[in-house]
N, C-alpha and C positions, 0 to 999 in steps of 0.2 A: 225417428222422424215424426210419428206420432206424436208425442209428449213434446216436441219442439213446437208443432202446428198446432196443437191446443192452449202451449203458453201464450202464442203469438195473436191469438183470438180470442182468448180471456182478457188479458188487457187490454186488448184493439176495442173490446166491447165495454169495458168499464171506461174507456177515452172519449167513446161515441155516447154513453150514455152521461157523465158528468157535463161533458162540452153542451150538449142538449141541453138538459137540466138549467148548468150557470145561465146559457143563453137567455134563454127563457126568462130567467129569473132576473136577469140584471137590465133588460131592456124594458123594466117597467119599474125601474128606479130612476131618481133626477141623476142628474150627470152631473159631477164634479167641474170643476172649473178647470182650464186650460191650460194653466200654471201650475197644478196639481204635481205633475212631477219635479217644478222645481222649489218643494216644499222638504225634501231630501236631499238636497242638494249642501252640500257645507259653505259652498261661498254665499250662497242666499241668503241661508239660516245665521250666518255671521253679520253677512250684512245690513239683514233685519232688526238684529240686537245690537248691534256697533249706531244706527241710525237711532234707535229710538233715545241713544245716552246721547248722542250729539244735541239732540232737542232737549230732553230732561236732567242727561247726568245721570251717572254714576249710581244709583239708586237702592237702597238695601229692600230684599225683597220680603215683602209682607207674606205673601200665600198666594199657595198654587191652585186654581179652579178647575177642575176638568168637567167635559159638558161633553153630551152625545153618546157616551156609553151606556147602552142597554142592558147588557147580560152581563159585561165587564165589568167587576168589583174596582173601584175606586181604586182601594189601595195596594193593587196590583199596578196600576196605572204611574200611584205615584212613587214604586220603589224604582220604577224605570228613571222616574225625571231626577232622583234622588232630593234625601234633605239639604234643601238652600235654602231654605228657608230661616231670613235674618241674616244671612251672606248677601254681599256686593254684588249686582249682577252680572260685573264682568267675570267673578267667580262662577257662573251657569255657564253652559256649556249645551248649549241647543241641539245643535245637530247629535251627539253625545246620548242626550236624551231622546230624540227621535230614530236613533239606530237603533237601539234599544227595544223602543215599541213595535219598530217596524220587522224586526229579528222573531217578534211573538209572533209571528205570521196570522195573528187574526182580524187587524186593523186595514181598511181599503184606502182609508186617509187618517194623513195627523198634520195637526196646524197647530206651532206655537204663536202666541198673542203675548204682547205686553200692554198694559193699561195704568196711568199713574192713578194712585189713590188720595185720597184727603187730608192724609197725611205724609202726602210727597215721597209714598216708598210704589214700590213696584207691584203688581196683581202679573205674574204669569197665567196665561191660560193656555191650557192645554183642551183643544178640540178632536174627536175623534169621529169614523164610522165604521161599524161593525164590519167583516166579513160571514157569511153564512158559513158557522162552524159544525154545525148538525147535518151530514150528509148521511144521507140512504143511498146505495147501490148495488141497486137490483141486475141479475145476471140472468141472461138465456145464450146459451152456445150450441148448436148445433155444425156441426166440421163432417157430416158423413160419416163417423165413425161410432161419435156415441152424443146424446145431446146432457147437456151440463145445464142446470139451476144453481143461483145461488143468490146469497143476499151477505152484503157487510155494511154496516153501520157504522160512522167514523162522527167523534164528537172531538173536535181539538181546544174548546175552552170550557172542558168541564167543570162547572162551580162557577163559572163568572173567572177561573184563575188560572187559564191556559194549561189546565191539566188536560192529558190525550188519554183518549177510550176509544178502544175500534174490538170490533167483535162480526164473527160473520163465518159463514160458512160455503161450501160448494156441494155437489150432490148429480152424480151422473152415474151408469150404468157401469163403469169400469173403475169409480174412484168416490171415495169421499173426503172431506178434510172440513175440519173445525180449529177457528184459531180465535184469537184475542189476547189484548193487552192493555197495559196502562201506563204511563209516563207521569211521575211526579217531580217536575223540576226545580222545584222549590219548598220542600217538606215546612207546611206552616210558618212558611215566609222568609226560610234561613237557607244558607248557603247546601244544604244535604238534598240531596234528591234521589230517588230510587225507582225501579219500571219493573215490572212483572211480564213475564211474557210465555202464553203456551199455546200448544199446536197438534192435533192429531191429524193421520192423514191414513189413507189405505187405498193404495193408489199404483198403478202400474206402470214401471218407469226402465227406460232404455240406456242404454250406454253406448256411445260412437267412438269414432274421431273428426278430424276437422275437416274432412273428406265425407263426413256424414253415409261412414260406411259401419254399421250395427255388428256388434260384437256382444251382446251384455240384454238378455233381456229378466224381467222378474215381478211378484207382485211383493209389496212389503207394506206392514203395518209402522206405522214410526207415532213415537209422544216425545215432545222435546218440552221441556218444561225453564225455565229461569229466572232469574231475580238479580237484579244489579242494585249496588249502593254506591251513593259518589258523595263528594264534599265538593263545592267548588273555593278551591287554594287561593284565587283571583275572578277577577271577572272574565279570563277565556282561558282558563285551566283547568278540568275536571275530573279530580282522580276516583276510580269506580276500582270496586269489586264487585265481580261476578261469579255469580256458582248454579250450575244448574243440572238438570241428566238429561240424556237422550238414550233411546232405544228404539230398535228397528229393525225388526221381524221378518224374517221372508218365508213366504206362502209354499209350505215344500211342494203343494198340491196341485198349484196353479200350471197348468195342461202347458202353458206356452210361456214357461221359462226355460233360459238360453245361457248357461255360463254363470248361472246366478251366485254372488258372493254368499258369505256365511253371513247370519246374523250377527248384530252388535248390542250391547249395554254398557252405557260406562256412566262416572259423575264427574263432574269438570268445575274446575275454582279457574278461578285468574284475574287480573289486573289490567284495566285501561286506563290510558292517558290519554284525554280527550282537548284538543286546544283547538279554541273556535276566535278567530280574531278578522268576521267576515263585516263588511259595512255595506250597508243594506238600501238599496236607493227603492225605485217605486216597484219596481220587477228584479235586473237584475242585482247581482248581490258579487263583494268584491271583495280579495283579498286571504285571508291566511286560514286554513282548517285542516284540523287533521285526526286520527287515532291512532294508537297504537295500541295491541291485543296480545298478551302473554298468557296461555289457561294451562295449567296439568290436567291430565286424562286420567282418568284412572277406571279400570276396563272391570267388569263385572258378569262376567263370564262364568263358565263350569272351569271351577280348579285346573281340572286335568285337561286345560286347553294348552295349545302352543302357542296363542297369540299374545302379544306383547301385555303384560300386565297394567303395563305404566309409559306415558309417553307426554312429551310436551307439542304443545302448538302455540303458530306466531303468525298475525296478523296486522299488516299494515296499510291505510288509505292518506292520501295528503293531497290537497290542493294547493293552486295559487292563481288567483283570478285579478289580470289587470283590467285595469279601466283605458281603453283606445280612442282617441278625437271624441269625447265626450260621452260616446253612449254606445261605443263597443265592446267586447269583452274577450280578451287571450286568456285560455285558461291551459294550465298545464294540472295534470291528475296522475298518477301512479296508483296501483294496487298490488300488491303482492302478499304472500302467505308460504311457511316452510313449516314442513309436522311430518307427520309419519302414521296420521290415519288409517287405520284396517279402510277397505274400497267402501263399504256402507255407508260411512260416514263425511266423504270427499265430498268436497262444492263440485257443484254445479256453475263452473264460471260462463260459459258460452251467455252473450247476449249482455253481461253484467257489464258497466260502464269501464272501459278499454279493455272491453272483452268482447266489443260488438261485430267485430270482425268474424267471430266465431258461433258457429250454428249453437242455439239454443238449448238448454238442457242435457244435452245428451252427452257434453265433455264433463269426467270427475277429474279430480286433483286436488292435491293437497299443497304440489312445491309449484307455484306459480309467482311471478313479475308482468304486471300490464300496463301500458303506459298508456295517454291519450293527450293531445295535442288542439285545440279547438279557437277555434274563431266565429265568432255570434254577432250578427248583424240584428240592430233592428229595422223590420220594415213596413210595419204598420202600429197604429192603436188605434184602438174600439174602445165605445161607452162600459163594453164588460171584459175588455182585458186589453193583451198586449201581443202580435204577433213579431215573433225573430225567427230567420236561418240561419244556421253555422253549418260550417265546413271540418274536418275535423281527421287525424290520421292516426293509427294506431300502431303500436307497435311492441310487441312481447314473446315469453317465451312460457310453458308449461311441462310439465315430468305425465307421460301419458302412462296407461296400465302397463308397461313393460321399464316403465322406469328410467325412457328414453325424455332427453332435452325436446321440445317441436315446438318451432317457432313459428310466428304469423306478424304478419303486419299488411296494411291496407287503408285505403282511403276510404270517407264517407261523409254523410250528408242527412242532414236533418231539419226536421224544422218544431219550432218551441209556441206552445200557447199560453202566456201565462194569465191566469185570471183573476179578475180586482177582487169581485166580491164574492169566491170562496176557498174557504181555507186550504187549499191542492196547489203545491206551489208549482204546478206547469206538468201540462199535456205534451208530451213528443213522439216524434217519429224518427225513425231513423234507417237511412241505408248505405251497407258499406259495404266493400268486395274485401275481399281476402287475397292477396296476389300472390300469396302462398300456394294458392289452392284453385284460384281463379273460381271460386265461388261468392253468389251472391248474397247478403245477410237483409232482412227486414227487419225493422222490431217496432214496440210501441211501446212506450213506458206512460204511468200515470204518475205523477206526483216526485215521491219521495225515491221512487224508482232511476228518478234522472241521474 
């Protein structure tokens, strides 16, 4: 219960301090125009370029201008709008081009222009404004039990070229943890892209059930280290490989372990297919994503162990978000995962997205199914973002430490902040009962956590 009430307060605090922060920050910028949202729109953006040929015709396009970009490298800008340049404009494909930019999550606005030139061809102009991609956040937790420091640094258009840097660490009297990583989605402009990612922690962590009745307590040190390579096949197919190790130490000494598993070491390869075919309006975002995650394990232990040498694991997420009377959003989400993980190395699903039904950290598992069901209303906008609530119901099943099926499903309720100008695609909350159990779940996610 512990380790569930300090996740719930560590993000709760990085929500309050980011939401702060934008605040602040965006109510001493000018205000975009009113029409702004429907500058993402496909019928607009069509019917702004179908208008301007009705007046001039058909026109071959000379060059593309873009203006407003500060930190943003040009020609990041214009691999999004693509080479048309010397193509027919009907050949362009506007909205196309602004899904695109709007998908790099660092732009708060994009406006396409067309302008005739002196030689009766076409001047696209592409306009933009930044998002604040450079974020600091600073951490103070205090829960009565132990008080937490910390600090993370998230930069997501590193270089001017939408590469991601975040680095940061925590620091309390019962835990430490140090992480960071990088995301390169575009290796020198071509389809290859590759991410680094590592993590240490030493930290003291509980095991329940969905009854949030403690069986499993222990102190363990873990370093999870990886590297992924991908090509992308198309513009929303991208296959990776990944290879990386984890290991994770338990503390024989620590006074107030309870049932504590053995320790783990292993190194892990595997293969994803990543397929992202989402379209991208001013906030929300719609339509087709998914993974899929195949690794072999391979355990690295004392010889003379009994524990399984070699094992595979499988991992899958999928979306499908429609768009409802113009500016609602049904979204249907799955998650699921089958392996054979020694207990050290099981997720942690409790609180993760259709998994909210279920208490926070304290459930492990390796064989799990989680479904979620949602509907997202908008019902306000602000000069510095966007507020919606959704309704949303879950429903799944998991294999608990005895190896037994236990199911859960339940209703819940949330509500979403999303912000223009910085790069955190949405502040939430959320609460949902468990009618399994007839308990009640809170959570807070920042960002990339939704």
């Amino acid at each position: 219960m512990i380790s569930a009430i300090r996740k719930t307060l560590t993000v709760m605090t990085l929500s309050a301090i980011i939401a702060v922060c934008s605040i602040q920050y965006t109510f001493s910028q000018p205000e975009l125009p009113d029409k702004s949202s429907l500058l993402y729109e496909k019928e607009y953006l069509d019917k702004q370029k179908s208008d301007f040929i009705s007046d001039n015709g058909n026109l071959v396009i000379s060059s593309v201008i873009v203006t407003g970009n500060i930190k943003t490298r040009e020609s990041l800008i214009l691999r999004a709008v693509g080479n048309i340049e010397g193509k027919f404009l009907t050949d362009f494909s506007p909205y196309d081009a602004v899904n695109r930019l709007n998908g790099r999550g660092i732009f708060s606005y994009i406006n396409i222009t067309y302008m005739k030139d002196e030689n009766n061809e076409v001047i696209i102009g592409v306009h933009v404004k930044e998002k604040v991609t450079l974020i600091p956040i600073p951490m103070y937790i205090d829960n009565g039990h132990s008080t937490t420091y910390g600090l993370f640094v998230m930069e997501n258009n590193f270089l001017g070229l939408n590469k991601r840097i975040f680095i940061g660490g925590m620091y309390s009297t019962l835990s430490k943890s140090f992480m960071g990583g990088y995301t390169d989605d575009s290796f020198l402009g071509s389809n290859f892209n590759y991410n680094i990612f590592s993590s240490y922690a030493n930290s003291e962590i509980e095991t329940g059930d969905q009854e949030e009745r403690l069986f499993q307590k222990y102190r363990s040190e873990s370093i999870n280290l990886s590297m992924g390579f991908g090509y992308y096949i198309s513009r929303y197919v991208n296959l990776r490989i990944i290879n990386g190790y984890r290991s994770s130490e338990i503390d024989g000494e620590y006074k107030e372990n309870l049932n504590e598993p053995g320790s783990g070491e292993k190194i892990f390869s595997g293969c994803q297919i990543v397929i992202n075919r989402m379209r991208y309006n001013e906030f929300l975002n719609f339509g087709i994503r998914g993974k899929v995650d195949i690794s072999e394990n391979f355990t690295l232990e004392d010889p003379d162990s009994e524990t399984d040498k070699h094992y595979t694991t499988s991992k899958i997420t999928a979306e499908y978000s429609h768009k409802i009377l113009k500016s609602n959003k049904l979204r249907f989400f799955i998650s699921g995962a089958a392996g054979d993980q020694p207990v050290i190395f099981q997720d942690r699903i409790g609180s993760r997205e259709g998994f909210q039904t279920l208490p926070g950290d304290i459930i492990a598992s390796d064989w799990y199914l989680g479904s979620k069901t949602s509907y997202e209303i908008p019902v306000t906008k602000f000069s510095w973002g966007f507020a919606t609530v959704l309704a949303f119901w879950e429903q799944g099943t998991f294999k608990n430490a005895a190896d037994e099926n236990m199911a859960y499903y339940g209703p819940g309720a949330g509500l979403r902040l999303y912000l223009k100008r910085v790069a955190i695609p949405a502040i939430g909350f959320n609460y949902a009962r468990n009618m399994k159990t007839g308990l009640n779940q809170l959570s807070f996610s920042v960002g990339f956590g939704i």
